[in-house]
Residue frames as a rotation matrix with the C-alpha (Angstrom) as fourth column:
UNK 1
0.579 0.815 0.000 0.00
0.815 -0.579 0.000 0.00
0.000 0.000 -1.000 0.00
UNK 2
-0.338 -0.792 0.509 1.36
0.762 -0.548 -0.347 3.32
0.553 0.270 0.788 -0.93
UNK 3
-0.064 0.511 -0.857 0.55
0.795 -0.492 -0.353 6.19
-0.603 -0.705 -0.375 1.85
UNK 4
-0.286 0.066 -0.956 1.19
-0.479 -0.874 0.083 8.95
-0.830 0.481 0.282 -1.20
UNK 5
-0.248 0.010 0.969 -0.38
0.893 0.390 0.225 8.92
-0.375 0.921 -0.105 -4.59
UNK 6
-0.129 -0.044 -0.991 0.25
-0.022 -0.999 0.047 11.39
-0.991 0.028 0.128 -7.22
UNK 7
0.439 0.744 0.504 -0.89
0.607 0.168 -0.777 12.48
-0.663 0.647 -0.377 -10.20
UNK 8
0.913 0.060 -0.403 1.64
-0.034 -0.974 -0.223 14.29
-0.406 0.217 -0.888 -11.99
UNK 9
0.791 -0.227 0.568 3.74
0.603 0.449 -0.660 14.32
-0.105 0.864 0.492 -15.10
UNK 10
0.663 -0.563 0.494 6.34
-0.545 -0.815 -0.198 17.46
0.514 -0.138 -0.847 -14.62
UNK 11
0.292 -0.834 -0.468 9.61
0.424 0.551 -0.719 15.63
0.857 0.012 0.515 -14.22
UNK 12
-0.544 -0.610 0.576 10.95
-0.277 -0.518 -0.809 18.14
0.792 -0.600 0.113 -11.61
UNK 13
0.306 0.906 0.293 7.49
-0.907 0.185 0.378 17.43
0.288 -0.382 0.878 -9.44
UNK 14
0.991 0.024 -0.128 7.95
0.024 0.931 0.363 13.46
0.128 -0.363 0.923 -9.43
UNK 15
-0.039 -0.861 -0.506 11.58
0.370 0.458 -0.808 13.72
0.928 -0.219 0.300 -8.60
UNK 16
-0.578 -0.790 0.205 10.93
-0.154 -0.142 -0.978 15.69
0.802 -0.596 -0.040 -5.94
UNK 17
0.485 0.737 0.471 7.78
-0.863 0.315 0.395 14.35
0.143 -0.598 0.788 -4.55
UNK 18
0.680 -0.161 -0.715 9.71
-0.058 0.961 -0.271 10.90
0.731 0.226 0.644 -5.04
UNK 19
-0.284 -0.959 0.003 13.42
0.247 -0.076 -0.966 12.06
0.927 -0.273 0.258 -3.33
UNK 20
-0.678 0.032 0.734 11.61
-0.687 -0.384 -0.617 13.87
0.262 -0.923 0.282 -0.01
UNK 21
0.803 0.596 0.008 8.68
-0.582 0.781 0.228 10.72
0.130 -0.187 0.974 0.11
UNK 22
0.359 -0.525 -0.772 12.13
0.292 0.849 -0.441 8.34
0.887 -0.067 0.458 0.11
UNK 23
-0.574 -0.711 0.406 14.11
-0.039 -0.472 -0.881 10.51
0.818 -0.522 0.243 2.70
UNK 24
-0.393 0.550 0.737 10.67
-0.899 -0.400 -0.181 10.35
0.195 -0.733 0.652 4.98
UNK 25
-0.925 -0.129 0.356 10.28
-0.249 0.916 -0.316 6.87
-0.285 -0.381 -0.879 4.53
UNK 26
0.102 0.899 -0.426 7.04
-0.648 -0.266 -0.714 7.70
-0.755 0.349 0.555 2.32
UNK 27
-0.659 -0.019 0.752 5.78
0.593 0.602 0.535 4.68
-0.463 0.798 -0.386 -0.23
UNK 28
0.034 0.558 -0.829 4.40
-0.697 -0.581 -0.420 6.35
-0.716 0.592 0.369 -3.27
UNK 29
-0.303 0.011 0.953 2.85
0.770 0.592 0.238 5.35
-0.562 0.806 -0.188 -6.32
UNK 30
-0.785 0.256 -0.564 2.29
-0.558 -0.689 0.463 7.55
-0.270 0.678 0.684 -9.68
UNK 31
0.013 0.617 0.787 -0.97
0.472 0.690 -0.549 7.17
-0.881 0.379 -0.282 -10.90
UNK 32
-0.927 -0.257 0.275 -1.03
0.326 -0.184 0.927 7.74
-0.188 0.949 0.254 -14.99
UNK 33
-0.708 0.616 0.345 -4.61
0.267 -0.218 0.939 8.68
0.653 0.757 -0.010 -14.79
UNK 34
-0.234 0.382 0.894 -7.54
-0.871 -0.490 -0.019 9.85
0.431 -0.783 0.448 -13.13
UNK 35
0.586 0.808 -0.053 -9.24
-0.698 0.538 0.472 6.68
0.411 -0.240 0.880 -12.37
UNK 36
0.101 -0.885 -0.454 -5.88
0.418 0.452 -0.788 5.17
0.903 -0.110 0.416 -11.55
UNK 37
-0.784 -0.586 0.206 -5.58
-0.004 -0.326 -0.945 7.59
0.621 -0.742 0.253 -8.86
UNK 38
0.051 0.706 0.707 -9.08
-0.996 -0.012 0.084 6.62
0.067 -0.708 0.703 -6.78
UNK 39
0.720 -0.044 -0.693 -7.79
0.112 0.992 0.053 2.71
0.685 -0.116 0.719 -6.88
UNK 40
0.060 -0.908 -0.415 -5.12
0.710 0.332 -0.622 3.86
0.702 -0.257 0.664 -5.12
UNK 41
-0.622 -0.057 0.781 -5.91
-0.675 -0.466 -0.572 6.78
0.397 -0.883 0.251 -2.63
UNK 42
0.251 0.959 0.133 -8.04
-0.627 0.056 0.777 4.43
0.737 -0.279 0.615 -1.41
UNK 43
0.678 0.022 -0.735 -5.85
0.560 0.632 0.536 2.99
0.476 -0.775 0.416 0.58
UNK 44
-0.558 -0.816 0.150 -3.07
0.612 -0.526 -0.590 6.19
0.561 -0.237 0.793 0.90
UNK 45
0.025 -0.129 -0.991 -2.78
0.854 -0.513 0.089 8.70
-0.520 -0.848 0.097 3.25
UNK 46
-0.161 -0.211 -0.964 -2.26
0.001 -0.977 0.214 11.89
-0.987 0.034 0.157 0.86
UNK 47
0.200 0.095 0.975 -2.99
0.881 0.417 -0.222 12.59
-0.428 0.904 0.000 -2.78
UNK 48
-0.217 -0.560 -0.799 -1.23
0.133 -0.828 0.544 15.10
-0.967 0.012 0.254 -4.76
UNK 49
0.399 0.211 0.893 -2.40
0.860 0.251 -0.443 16.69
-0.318 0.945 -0.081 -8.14
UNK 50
-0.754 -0.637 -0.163 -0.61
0.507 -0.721 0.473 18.85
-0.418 0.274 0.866 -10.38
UNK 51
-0.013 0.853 -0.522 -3.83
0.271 -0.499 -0.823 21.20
-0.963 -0.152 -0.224 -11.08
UNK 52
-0.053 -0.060 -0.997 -2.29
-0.894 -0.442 0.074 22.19
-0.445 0.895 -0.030 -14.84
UNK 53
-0.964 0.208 0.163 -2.90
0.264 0.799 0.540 18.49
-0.018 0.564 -0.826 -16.22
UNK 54
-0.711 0.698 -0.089 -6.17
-0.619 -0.561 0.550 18.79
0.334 0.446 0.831 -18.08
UNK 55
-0.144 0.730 -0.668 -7.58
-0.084 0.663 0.744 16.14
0.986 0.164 -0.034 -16.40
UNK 56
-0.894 -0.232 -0.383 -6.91
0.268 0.406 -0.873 16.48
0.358 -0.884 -0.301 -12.74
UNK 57
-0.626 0.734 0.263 -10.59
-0.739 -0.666 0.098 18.54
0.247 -0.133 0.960 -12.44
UNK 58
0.430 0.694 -0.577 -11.96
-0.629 0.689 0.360 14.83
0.648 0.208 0.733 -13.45
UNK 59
-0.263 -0.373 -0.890 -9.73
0.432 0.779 -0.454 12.90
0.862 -0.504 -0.044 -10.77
UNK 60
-0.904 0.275 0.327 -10.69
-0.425 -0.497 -0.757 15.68
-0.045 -0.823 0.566 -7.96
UNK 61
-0.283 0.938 0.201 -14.64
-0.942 -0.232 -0.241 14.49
-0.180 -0.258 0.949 -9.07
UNK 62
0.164 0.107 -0.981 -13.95
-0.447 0.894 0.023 10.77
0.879 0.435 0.194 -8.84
UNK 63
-0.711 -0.669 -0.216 -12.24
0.166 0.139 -0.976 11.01
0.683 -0.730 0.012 -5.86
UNK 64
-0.860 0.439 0.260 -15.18
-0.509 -0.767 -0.391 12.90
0.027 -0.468 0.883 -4.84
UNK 65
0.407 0.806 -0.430 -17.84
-0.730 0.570 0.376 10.52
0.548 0.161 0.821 -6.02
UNK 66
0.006 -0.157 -0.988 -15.90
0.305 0.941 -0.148 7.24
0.952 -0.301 0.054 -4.18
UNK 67
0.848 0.380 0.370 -17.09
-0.233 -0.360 0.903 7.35
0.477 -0.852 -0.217 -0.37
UNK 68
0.604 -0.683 -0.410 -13.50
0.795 0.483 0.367 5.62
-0.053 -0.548 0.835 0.41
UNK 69
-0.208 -0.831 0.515 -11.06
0.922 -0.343 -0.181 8.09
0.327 0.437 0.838 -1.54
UNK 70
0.558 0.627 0.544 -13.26
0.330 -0.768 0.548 10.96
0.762 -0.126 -0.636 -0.55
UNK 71
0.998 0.063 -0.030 -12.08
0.039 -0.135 0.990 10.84
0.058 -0.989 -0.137 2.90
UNK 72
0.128 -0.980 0.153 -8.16
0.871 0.185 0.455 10.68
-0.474 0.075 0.877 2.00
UNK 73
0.657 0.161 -0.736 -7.02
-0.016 -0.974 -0.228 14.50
-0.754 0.162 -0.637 1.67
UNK 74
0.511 -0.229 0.828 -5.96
0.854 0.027 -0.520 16.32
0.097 0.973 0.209 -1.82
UNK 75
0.309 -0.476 -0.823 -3.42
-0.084 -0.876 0.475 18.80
-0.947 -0.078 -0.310 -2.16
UNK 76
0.636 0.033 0.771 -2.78
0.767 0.089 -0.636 20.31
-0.090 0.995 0.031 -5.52
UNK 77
-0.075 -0.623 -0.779 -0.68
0.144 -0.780 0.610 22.56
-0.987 -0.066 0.148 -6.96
UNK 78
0.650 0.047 0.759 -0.89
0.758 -0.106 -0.643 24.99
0.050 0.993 -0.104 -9.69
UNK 79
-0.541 -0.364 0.758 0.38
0.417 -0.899 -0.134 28.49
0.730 0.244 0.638 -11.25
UNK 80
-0.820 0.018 -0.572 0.01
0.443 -0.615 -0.653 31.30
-0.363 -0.789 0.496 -8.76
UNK 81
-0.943 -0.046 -0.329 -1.55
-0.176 -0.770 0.613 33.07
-0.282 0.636 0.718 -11.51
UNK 82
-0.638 0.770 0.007 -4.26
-0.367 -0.312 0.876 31.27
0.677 0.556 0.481 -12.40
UNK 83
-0.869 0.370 0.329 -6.85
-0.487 -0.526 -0.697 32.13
-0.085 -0.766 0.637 -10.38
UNK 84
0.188 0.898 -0.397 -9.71
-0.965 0.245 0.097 30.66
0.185 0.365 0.912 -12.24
UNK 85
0.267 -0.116 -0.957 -7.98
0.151 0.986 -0.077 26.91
0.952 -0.124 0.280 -12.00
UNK 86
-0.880 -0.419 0.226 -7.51
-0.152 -0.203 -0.967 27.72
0.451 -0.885 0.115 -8.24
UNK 87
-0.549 0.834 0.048 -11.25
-0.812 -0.519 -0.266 28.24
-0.197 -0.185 0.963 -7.99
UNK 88
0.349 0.550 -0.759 -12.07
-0.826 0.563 0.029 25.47
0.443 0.616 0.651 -9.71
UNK 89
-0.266 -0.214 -0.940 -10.28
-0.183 0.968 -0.169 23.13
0.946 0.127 -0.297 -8.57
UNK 90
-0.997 0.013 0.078 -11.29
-0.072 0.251 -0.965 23.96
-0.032 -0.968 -0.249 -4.78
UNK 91
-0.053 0.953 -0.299 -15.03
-0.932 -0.154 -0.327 23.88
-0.357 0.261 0.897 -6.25
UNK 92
0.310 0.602 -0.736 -14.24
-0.777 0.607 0.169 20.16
0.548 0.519 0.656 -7.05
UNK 93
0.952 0.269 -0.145 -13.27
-0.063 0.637 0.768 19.61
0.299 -0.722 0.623 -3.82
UNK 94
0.336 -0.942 -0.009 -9.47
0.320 0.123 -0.939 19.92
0.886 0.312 0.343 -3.55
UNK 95
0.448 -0.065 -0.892 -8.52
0.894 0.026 0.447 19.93
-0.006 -0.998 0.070 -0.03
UNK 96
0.285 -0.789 -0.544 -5.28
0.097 -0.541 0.835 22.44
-0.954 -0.291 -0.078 -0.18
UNK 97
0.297 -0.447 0.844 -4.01
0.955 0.127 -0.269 24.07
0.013 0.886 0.464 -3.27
UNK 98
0.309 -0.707 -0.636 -1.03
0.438 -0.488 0.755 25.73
-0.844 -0.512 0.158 -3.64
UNK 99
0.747 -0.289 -0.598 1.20
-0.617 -0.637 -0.463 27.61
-0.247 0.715 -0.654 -5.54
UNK 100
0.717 -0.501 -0.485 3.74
0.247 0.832 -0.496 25.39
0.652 0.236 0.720 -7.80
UNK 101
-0.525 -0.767 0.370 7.07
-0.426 -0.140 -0.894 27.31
0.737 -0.627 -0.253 -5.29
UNK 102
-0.105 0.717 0.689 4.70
-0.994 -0.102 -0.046 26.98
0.038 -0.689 0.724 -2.42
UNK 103
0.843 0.538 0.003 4.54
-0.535 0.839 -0.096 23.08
-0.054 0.079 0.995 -2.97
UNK 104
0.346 -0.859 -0.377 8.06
0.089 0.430 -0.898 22.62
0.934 0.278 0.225 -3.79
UNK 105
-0.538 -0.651 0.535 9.32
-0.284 -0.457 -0.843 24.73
0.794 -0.605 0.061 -0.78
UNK 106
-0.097 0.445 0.890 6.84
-0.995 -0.009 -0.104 23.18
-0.038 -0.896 0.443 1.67
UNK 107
0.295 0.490 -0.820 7.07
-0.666 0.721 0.192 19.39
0.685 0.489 0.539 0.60
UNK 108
-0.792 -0.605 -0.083 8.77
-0.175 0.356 -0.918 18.17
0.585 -0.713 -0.387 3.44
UNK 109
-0.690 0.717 0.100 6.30
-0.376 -0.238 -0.896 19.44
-0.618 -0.656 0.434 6.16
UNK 110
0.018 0.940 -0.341 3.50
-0.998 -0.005 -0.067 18.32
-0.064 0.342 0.938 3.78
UNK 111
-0.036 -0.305 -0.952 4.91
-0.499 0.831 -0.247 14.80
0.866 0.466 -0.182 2.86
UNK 112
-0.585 -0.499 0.640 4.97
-0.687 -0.115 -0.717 14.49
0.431 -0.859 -0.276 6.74
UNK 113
-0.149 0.899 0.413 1.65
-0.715 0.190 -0.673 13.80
-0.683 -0.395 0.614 7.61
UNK 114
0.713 0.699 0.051 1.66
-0.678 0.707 -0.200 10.69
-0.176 0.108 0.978 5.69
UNK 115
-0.174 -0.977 -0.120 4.86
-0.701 0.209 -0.682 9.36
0.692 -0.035 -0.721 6.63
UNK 116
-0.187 0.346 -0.919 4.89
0.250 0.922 0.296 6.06
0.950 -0.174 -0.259 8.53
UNK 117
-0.151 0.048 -0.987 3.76
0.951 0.280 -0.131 6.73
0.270 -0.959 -0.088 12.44
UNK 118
-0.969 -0.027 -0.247 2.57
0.105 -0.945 -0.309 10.27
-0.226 -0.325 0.918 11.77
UNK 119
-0.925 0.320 -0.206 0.08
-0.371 -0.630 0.682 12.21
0.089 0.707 0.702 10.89
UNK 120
-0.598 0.725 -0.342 -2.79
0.534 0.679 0.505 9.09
0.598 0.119 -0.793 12.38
């Protein structure tokens, strides 16, 4: 069982969701799609979407529709800038969404809370 699944295709992103999830002792798993990623938060601790894939809107309202995955928190990250996908994406339910620095520079402390023996 992975405690992190993520959604998200930006090379810099999955190395460094990958490198600070090893260093914390965090199993992760990429999912490659939405529906990929509600088979799998369903048993994780955190889910992470990169808000600028065109599809994460439709994994935020799958997650949302599955009474298991529901309950397993989303954090996203997008551009600062856009405001409208900020809006939207907490209108489909997105626990926490950041800014893309704002995610990088805080992944530690986020990555925490689903590290092994935290965060229960």
């Amino acid at each position: 069982m992975a405690a992190l699944v993520y959604l998200v295709d930006d090379l810099f992103f999955v190395a460094r969701i990958r490198e600070t999830a090893a260093a914390l002792g965090v199993e992760v798993a990429r999912a490659p799609d939405p529906e990929s990623v509600v088979a799998t938060a369903r048993e994780a601790r955190l889910v992470i979407l990169d808000l600028r894939r065109p599809d994460a809107l439709r994994a935020l309202d799958l997650l949302g529709a599955d009474a298991v995955a529901r309950a397993v928190p989303s954090l996203g990250f997008i551009d600062h800038e856009n405001v409208e996908g900020i809006e939207a994406a907490r209108r489909h339910g997105c626990a926490t969404v950041l800014s893309k620095r704002k995610f990088a520079s805080d992944l530690p402390a986020l990555l925490s809370a689903a590290a092994p023996n935290r965060g229960a």
